[in-house]
Every structure is written in structure tokens, then in C-alpha cells.
C-alpha positions as MATLAB code, in Angstrom:
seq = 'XXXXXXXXXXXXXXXXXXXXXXXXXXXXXXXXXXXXXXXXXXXXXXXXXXXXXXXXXXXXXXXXXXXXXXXXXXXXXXXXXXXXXXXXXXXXXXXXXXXXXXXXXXXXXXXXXXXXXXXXXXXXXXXXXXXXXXXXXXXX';
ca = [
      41.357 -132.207   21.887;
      42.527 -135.972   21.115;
      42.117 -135.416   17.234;
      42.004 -131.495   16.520;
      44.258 -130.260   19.415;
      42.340 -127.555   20.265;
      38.976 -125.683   20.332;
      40.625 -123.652   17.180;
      41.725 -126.720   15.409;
      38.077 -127.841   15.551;
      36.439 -125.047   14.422;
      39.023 -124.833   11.517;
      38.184 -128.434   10.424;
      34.523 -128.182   11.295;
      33.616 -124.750    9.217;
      34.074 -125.552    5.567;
      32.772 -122.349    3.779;
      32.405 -123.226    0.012;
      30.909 -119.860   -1.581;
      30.190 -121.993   -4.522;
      31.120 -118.660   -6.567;
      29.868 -118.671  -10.535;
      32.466 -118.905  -13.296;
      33.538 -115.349  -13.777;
      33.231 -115.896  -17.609;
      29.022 -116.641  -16.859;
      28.607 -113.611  -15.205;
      27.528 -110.963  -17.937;
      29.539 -107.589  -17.304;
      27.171 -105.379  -17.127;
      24.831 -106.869  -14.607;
      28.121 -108.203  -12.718;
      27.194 -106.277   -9.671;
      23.110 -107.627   -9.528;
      24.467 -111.347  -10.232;
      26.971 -111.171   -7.333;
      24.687 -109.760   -5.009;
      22.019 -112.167   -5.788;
      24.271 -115.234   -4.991;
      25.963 -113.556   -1.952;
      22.217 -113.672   -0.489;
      21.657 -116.991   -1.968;
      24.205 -118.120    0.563;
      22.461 -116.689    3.532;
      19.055 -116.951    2.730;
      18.371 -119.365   -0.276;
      18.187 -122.941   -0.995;
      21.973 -123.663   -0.749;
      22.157 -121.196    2.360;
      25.500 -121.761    4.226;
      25.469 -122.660    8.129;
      28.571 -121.751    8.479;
      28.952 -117.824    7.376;
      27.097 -116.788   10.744;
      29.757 -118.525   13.056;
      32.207 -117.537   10.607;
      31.474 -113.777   10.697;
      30.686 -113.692   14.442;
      33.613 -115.662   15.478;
      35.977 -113.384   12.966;
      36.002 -110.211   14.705;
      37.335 -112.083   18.159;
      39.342 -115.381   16.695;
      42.335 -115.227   14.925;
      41.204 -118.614   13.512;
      38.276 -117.599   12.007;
      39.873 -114.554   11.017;
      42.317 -116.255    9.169;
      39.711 -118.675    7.512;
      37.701 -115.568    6.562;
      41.423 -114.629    4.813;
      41.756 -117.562    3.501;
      38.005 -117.871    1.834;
      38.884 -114.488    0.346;
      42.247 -115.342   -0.972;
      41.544 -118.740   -2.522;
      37.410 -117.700   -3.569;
      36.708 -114.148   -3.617;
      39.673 -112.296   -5.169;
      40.301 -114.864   -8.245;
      36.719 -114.936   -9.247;
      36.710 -110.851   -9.148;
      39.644 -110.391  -10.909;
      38.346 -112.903  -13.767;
      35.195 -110.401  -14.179;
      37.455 -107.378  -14.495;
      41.027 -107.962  -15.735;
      42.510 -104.899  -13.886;
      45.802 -104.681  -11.581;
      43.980 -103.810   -8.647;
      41.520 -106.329   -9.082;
      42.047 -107.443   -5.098;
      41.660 -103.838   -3.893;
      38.195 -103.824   -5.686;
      37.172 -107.208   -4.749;
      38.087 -106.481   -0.957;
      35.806 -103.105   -1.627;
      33.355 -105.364   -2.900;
      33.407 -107.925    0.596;
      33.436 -104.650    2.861;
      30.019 -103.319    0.955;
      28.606 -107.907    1.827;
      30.031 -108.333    4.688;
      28.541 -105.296    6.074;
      25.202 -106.072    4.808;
      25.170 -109.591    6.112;
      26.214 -107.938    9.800;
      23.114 -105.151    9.539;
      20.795 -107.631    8.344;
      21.368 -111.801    9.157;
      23.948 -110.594   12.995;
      22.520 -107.185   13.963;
      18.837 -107.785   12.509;
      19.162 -103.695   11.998;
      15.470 -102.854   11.247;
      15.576 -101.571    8.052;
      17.797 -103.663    6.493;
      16.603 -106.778    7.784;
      13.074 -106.135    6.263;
      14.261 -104.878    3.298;
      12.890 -107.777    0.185;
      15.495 -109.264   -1.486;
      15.171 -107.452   -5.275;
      15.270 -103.906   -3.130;
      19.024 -105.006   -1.666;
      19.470 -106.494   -5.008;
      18.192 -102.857   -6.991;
      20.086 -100.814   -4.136;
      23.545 -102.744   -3.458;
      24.332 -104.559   -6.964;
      24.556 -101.160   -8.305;
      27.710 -100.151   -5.958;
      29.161 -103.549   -6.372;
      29.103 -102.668  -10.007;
      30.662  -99.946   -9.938;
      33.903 -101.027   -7.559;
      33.831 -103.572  -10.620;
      33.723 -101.130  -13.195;
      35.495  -97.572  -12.032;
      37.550  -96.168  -14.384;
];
């Protein structure tokens, strides 16, 4: 309480989420979709696997702190990297398309443990889900 002022002020100091995103002009645009799903599950399962995204999308759907870092993580992260794949004027609307189609994963499979999902290998969510993410990227 003495330095953060509160349990939120804490948490907001003590979760630093970094998605370490790629530079949009590495990502070739036709296998857009594959690469992003590949490093979304990078950061949950893989060598540079984030501690933080757990608590984050746990505490999210109850805290208006982590709710607002989850915002925030979008905002500054997410939506610029998106719209520097596809140069589009609803670049935001697809990239918060795209999150919905992760952050539901991540729930069914790292929160939920949801049976099929959770054993599913990593190049079958890659083959199933970088296809849809390509094509909120892509729609005409």
C-alpha cells in the first residue's frame, strides 16, 4: 500500500506484458495469419512464454485494472502492428477480430483446459486458426 496505493496499483506495476510482436514489414502477407498464430502461442507455451498473460486474462474479466491493461496492450501493441500488415481503414476492427479468435483460444486451452483444444499439437491450431486470422487480415 506504502508505494503502489493499492492492490490495483500493484498489479498494474507488477504485470508488464511485452508481446514482443514481429515487425509488421517481416511478416510475409500471405502466411500473415500462420506467423501470428505461431508467436501468439510462443507467448504461452514457448521459450519466451509470458507469466503474466494468465493473471492478465483471468483477472480481466473481473478487474477494471486489468481490463484496462488488456486495453492498453491492445492499443499501444496489437492494433499498430495489424494495421502495418494490412494498410486498411478498419485495420483496428480486424485486429480486435483477430484478439477475439486468441484470446478465445488461450481461455479454451491454457484457463479452461477444454479437452480438445488443450490436446490439440501446436501445427494443428497453427493449420486450423492461422487460416481465419488470415482472412480477418485479408477480406475484401
Amino acid at each position: 500500500m506504502r508505494y503502489f496505493g493499492s492492490k490495483e496499483g500493484l498489479f498494474s506495476a507488477a504485470v508488464v506484458i511485452d508481446l514482443k510482436l514481429p515487425d509488421p514489414k517481416t511478416i510475409p502477407p500471405d502466411q500473415a495469419g500462420a506467423a501470428l498464430v505461431a508467436h501468439f502461442l510462443n507467448l504461452w507455451e514457448g521459450e519466451r512464454s509470458a507469466i503474466g498473460l494468465p493473471i492478465l486474462l483471468r483477472s480481466s474479466v473481473s478487474n477494471q485494472t486489468a481490463s484496462d491493461k488488456n486495453r492498453a496492450v491492445f492499443e499501444k501493441q496489437v492494433a499498430p502492428t495489424i494495421a502495418g500488415v494490412i494498410a486498411t481503414d478498419d485495420a483496428d476492427i480486424r485486429a480486435g477480430l483477430i484478439v477475439s479468435q486468441l484470446f478465445g483460444l488461450s481461455l479454451c486451452r491454457y484457463i479452461l483446459k477444454l479437452p480438445p483444444v488443450a490436446d490439440m499439437t501446436r501445427d494443428e491450431i497453427i493449420e486450423r486458426i492461422g487460416p481465419i486470422v488470415q482472412a480477418q487480415l485479408w477480406r475484401v
